[in-house]
N, C-alpha and C positions, 0 to 999 in steps of 0.2 A: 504494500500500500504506500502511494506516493504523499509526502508532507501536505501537499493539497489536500488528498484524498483525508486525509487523518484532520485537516480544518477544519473541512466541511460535513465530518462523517459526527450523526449523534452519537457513535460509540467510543467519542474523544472527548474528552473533556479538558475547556479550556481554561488556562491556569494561569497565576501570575509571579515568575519565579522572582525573589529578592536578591539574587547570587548567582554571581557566572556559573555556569556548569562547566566539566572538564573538558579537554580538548574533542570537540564535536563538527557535524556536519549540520548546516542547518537542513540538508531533505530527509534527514531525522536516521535514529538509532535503529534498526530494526523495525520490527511494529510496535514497541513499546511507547516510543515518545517520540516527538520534533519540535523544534522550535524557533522560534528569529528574534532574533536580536532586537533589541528599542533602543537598551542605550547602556553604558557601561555599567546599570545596577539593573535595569529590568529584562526578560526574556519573558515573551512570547510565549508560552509552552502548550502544546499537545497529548493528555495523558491519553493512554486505552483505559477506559473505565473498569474492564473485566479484571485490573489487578488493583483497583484501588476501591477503598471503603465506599460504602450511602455518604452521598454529599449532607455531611449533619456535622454541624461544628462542634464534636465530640470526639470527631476522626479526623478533625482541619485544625490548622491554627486560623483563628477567625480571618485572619488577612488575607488567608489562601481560597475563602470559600468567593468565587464569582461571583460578582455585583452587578444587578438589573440597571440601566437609566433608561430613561422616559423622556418624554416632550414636553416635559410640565404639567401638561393639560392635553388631552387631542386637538390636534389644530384644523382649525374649521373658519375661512372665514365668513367673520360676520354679517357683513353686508358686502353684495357685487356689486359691478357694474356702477362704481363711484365715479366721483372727479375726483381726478389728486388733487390733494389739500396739501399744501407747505410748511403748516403753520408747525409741526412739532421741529422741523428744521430749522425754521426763523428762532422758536424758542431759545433753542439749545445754542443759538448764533454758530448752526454748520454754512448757511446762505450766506451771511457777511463774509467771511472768510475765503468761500466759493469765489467771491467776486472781486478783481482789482481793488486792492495793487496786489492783495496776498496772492489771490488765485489758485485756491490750495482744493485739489479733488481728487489726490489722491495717486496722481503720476507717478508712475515708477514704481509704484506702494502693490506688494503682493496682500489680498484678500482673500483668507482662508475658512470654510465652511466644513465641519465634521459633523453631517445631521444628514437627512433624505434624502438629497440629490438636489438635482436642478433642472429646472425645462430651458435647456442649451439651448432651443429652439428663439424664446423670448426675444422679442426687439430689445425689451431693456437690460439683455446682456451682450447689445451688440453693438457696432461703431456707426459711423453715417456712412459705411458704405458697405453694409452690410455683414461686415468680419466677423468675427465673436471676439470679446474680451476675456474668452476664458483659456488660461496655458494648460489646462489639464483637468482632466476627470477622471478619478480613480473610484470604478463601481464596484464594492466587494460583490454586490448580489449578482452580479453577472459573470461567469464564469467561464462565455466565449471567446475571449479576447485574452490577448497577450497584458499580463498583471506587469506590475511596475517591478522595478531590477529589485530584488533581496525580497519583494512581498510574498510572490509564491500564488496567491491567489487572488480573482476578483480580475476586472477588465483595467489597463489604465488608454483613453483617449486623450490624444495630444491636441494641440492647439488645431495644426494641418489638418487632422483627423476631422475634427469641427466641421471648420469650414470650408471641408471638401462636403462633407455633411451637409451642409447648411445650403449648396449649391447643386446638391440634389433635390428627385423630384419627391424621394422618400428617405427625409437624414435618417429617421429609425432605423433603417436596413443597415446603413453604414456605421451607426453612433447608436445601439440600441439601449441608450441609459436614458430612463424618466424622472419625474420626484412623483409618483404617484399620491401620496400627502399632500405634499404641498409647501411641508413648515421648512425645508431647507430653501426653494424658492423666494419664497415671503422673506426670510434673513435676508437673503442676499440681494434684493430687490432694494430692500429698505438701507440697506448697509451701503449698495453698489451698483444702484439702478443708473442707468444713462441716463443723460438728459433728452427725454422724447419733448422734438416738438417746441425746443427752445426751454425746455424746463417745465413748461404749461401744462402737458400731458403726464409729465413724470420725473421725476428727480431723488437719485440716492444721496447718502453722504457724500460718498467718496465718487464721481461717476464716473471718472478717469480710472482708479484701479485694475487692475489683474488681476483674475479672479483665479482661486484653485478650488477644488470642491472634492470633498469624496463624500460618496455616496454609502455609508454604513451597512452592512447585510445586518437581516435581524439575529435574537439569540437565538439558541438552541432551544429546541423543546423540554429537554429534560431539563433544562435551568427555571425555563419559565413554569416547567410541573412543581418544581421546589419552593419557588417563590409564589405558588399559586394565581400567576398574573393571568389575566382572559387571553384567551388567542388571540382575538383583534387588537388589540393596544399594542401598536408600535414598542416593541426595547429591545434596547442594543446593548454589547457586554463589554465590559471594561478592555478587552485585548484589542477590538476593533478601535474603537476607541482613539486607543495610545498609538496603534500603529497609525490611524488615521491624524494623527497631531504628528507622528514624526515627518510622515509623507507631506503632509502641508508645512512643514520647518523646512524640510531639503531645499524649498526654491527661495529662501531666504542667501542673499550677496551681502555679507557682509557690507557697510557704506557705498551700497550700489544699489542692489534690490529689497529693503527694509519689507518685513512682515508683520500683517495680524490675523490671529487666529482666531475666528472667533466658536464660543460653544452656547448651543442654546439648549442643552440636556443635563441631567441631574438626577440624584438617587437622594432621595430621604433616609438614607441608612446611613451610618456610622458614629463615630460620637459629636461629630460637628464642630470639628476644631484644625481641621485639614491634612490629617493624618493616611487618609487611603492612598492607594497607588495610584490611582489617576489623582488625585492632588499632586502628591509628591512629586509626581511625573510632570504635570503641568506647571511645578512651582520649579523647575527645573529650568524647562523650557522657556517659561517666562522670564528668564533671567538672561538669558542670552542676548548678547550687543544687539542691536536694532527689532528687537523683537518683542513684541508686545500680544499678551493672552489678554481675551476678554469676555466674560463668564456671565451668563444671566442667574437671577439671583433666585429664579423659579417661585412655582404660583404657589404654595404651600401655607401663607400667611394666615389664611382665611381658611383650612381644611381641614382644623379640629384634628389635627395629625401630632399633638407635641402635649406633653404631658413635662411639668416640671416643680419638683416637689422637696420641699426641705423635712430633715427626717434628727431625731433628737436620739440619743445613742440610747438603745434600748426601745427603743417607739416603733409607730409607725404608721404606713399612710395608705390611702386607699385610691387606686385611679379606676374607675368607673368609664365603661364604655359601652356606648349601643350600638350591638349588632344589628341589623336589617333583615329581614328575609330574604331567603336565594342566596345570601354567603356562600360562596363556596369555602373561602379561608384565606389566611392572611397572617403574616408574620411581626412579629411586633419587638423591637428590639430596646432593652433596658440596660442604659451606662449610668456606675457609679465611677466616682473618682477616688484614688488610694489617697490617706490611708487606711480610709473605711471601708467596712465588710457588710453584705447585704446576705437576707436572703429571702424567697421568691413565693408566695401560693396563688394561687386562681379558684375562685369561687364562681361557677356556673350562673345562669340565670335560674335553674332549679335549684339553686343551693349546696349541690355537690361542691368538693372542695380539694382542690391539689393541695397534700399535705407538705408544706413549709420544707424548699431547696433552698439547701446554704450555698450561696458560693465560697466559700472557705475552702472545701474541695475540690471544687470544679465538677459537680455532679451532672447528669444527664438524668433526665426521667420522661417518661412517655406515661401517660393516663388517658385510658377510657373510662369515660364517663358511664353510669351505669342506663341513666333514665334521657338524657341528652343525645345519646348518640354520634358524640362530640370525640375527638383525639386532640388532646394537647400534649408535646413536646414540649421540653424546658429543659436547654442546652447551656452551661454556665462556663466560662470562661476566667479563672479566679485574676490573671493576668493578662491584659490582651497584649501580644508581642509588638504591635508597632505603638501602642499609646500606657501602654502600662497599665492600664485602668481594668475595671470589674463591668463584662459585660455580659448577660443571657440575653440570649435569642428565644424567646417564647412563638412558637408552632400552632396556631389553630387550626384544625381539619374539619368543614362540615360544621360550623360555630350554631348551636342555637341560636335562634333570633331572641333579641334580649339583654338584658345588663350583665354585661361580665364582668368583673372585678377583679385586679390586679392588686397583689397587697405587699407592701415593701417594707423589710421591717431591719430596722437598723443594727444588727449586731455588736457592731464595737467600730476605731479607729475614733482618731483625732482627728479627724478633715473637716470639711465645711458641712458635711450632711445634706448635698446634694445630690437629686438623682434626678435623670432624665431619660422621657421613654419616647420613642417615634414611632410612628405607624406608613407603612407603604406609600408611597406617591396615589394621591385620589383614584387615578387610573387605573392604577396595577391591584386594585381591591375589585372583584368583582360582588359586588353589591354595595352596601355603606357602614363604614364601622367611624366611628368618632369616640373622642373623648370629651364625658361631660361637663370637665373643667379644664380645658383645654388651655396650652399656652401659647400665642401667637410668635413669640417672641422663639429667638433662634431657630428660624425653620428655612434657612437657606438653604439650599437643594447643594449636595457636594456634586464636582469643586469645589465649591463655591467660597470656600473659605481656604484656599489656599493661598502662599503670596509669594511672587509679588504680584500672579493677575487683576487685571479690573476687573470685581465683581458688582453689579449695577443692579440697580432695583428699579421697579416703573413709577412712574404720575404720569398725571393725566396733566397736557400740558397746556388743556383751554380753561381749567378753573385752578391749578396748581394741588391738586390735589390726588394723595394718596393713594396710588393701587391698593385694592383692598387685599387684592390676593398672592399681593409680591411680597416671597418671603423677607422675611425682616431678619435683624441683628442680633446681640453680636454674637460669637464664637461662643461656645459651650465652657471656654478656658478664659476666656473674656475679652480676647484680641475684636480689632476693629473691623467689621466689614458688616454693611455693604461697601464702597469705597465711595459708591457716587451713582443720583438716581439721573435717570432720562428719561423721556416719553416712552410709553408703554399701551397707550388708550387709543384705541382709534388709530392706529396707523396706517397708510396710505400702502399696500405692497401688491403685487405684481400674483394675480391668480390663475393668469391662463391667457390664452388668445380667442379673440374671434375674427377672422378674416385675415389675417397675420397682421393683426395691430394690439397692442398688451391692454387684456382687463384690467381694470384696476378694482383692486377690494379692500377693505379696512380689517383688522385685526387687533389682539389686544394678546398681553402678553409681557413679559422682563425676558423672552425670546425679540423681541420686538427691539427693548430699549436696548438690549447688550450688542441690537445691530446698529442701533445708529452712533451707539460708544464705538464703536468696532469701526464703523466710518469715520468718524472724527477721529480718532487715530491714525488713522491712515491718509489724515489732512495733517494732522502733526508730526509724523514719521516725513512726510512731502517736503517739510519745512526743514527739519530738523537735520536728516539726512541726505537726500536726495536733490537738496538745495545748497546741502555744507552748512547750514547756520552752527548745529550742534551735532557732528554726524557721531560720537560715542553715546546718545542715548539707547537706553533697553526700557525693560516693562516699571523699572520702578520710577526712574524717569519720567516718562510720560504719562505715569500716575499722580507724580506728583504734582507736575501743570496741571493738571487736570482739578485735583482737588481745590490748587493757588486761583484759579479760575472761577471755582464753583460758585451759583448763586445761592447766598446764605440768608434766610429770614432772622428778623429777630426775634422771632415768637419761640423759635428754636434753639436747643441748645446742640453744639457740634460737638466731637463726631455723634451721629444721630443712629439708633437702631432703623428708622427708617431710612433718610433720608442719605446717610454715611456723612459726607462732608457737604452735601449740597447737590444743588441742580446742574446738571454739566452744560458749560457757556463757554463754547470757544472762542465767540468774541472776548470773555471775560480772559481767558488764558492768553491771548496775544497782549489786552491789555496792560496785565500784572508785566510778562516778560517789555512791554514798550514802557512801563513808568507810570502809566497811564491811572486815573481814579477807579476803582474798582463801581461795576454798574449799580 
């Protein structure tokens, strides 16, 4: 079986090594394993599941168990068949900037997308004479086409390739990658749209950029059987992921061709302090000379998904949640921090009751329920290896409908006596489970708390007001992020064609605002590098104009769980750097 074959095959299971392996072949060992390189700490890897345990973090170190991301939300949009509206552009001052003397759109500036794909086809990914602006499309889901050098699988289309494409009578036949979604188009639209029409019909941030795109294949089944996510909800797994960030860094030139990356995906798991491998991996990346990550801060805010509860040594607390009917089940994951000890019960909505897991052991327990019909797992972790901390994974299979209850009871330590629980991205639940005392607060979708990326939150930028469903602040550890909000309501993005002239549709979303951060980037990378003003800036850099720039109320106090440092205003960022009075 070829390393391909073992990608693509359910009977592999894909992994995330933290350490070189020994001297190897990447079209793999045998049929045991393969793997590809990402970068001198992470490997790609390929197990046969036939010699490795049930994926239960009882037989994993929890960092090892594959992790689902999502869309935020299924992306749908809201209203067709609009006028482009300008106005979140003017807001955020990307139009000033646009226009003489600065003239900044993005020239030179590579613009990178790891989310659905793209309709290459669009007018507003094309030039006035009809070329494409895109250097590359790298489709995992497609598997006819010759894959990019070191990836092994998936199609990659060149530029040429395109627009040989695009000069036929049917590009599908030649170029057969689509965004069937939708939501990587919509990013890059808003991010990287051309000026249709003199700007009047359409306009992105950045609408001079190069664009790069890969198109994610989805997960495996057997992942999404663990995670109990519905079939239809779009999720992607951390290895496509990472490789998809390394393939869009490679067309970064140093002080020539400046990059940004942007990601509009997210997992509600982990302890929420930026510790996973795609953090670690994009706080990597982000740090490199002219290269700048930029992370939506997901819709989580508003979805009764965050539980957060202070616990008195020897006490203890009670989280309450309502199941819905039709649950199939759902995983719900509980971090304390050292150097306090927890440990775990669950009381049914009949009153059945999982008798009290310590984590002092790192116990595992599976119950059925006698009168419910219910299977709960409770997988305990007494040290998590990349964050040190106390965390179980709690299992529902089949959940009655009804108040379940979660009960944490403090055993001992000296620490703060904080504990915090997360429940699955809205989507990845099939039916509705909430908590009844919910916390809104830290429910940034990872990434999203890595650094140095920009991570961005939405507002609505025709009454200045607060997305309701963009996750908010700060870190579980207590570091700062979001870093900085943008429009997110109502935005103007690229749906589709009729007659080969671009729909235009509105959308709402912090997939939304992290494109038009991602465009104004790509106006400051223009200046920066591409122009020589400052060509050794990278991600923390132009984080930090960003912030010097931001527009700050005074009702407000800064850094802000919502807001991070303010509204992002690139007129405001050219000002600070000219001397100029802040707006």
């Amino acid at each position: 079986m070829t390393c391909k074959e073992k990608i693509l095959s359910e009977d592999y299971i894909d992994l995330i090594n933290y350490f070189v392996l020994p001297q190897g072949t990447v079209e793999g060992n045998d049929d045991i394993f393969c793997y590809i390189p990402i970068n001198e700490r992470f490997l790609s890897i390929y197990y046969s599941r036939s010699i490795l345990p049930p994926l239960e973090v009882s037989s994993y170190y929890y960092r090892y168990i594959p992790r689902l991301y999502g869309l935020m939300e299924p992306f749908a949009p809201e209203a067709l068949d609009r006028n482009f509206d300008i106005q979140p552009l003017v807001r955020s001052g990307i139009t000033l900037v646009q226009r003489e003397p600065l003239s900044l759109t993005g020239r030179n500036v590579v613009l990178g997308f790891v989310d659905t794909g793209i309709d290459y086809r669009n007018p507003v990914f094309r030039r006035e004479d009809g070329s494409t602006r895109i250097l590359a499309i790298w489709d995992q889901s497609v598997q006819t086409g010759t894959p990019p050098d070191g990836y092994i699988y998936g199609s990659e289309y060149t530029r040429e390739q395109i627009n040989e494409a695009l000069q036929s009578d049917n590009p599908l036949e030649l170029v057969p990658s689509t965004d069937e979604i939708g939501h990587g188009t919509a990013m890059a639209s808003a991010a990287a749209g051309s000026a249709l029409n003199g700007g009047l019909d359409y306009l992105g941030a950045a609408p001079d950029a190069d664009i790069v795109v890969v198109k994610l294949k989805q997960a495996k089944q057997f992942l999404r059987d663990y995670y109990m996510t519905p079939d239809d909800v779009p999720a992607y797994e951390t290895n496509d992921i990472m490789l998809g960030i390394k393939y869009v860094s490679s067309f970064r030139v140093p002080f020539e061709k400046p990059t940004v990356i942007c990601l509009g995906l997210g997992s509600s798991f982990g302890d929420h302090s930026g510790s996973s491998s795609l953090s670690d991996y994009v706080s990597n990346v982000g740090s490199e000379i002219n290269q700048v990550v930029v992370i939506a801060a997901g819709n989580e805010g508003n979805a009764a998904h965050h539980f957060s509860g202070y616990i008195e040594t020897g006490q203890s607390i009670r989280a309450e949640m309502m199941v819905s009917e039709g649950t199939r089940g759902f995983l719900l994951e509980l971090w304390g921090r050292i150097p306090d000890f927890y440990s775990v019960s669950v009381r049914s909505p009949g009153g059945e009751v999982v008798p009290p897991v310590s984590g002092r052991l790192g116990q595992s327990v599976e119950y059925t329920f006698v009168y419910e019909k219910t299977k709960v797992r409770l997988d305990y972790q007494t040290i998590e290896s990349e964050t040190g901390n106390e965390v179980a994974v709690i299992r529902f299979e089949s959940p009655s409908p009804g108040l379940w209850t979660v009960i944490i009871t403090r055993e001992g330590g000296d620490g703060t006596g904080n504990v915090n629980m997360w429940l699955p991205l809205r989507q990845f639940v099939d039916g509705r489970v909430e908590f009844l005392q919910p916390t809104p607060e830290t429910t940034i979708t990872s990434p999203g708390f890595a650094e140095p990326p920009i991570t961005v939150s939405a507002y609505n930028s025709r009454n200045n007001s607060f997305y309701i469903n963009s996750g908010q602040g700060f870190s579980s550890n207590g570091d700062i992020k979001p870093d900085i909000a943008a429009p997110g309501v109502d935005i103007s993005v690229a749906t589709g064609m009729v007659q080969g002239k671009t729909l235009v549709g509105t959308s709402t979303g912090t997939s939304l605002s992290a494109a038009l951060a991602a465009g104004a980037a790509a106006q400051f990378l223009q200046w920066a590098v591409v122009e020589y003003n400052s060509p050794y800036v990278g991600g923390v850099a132009v984080r930090n104009y960003f912030l010097r720039g931001a527009n700050r109320e005074s009702a407000y106090t800064y850094p802000n769980r919502q807001w991070g440092y303010g509204r992002l205003n690139m007129e405001g960022v050219f000002n600070w750097i000219a001397g100029l009075p802040a707006l």
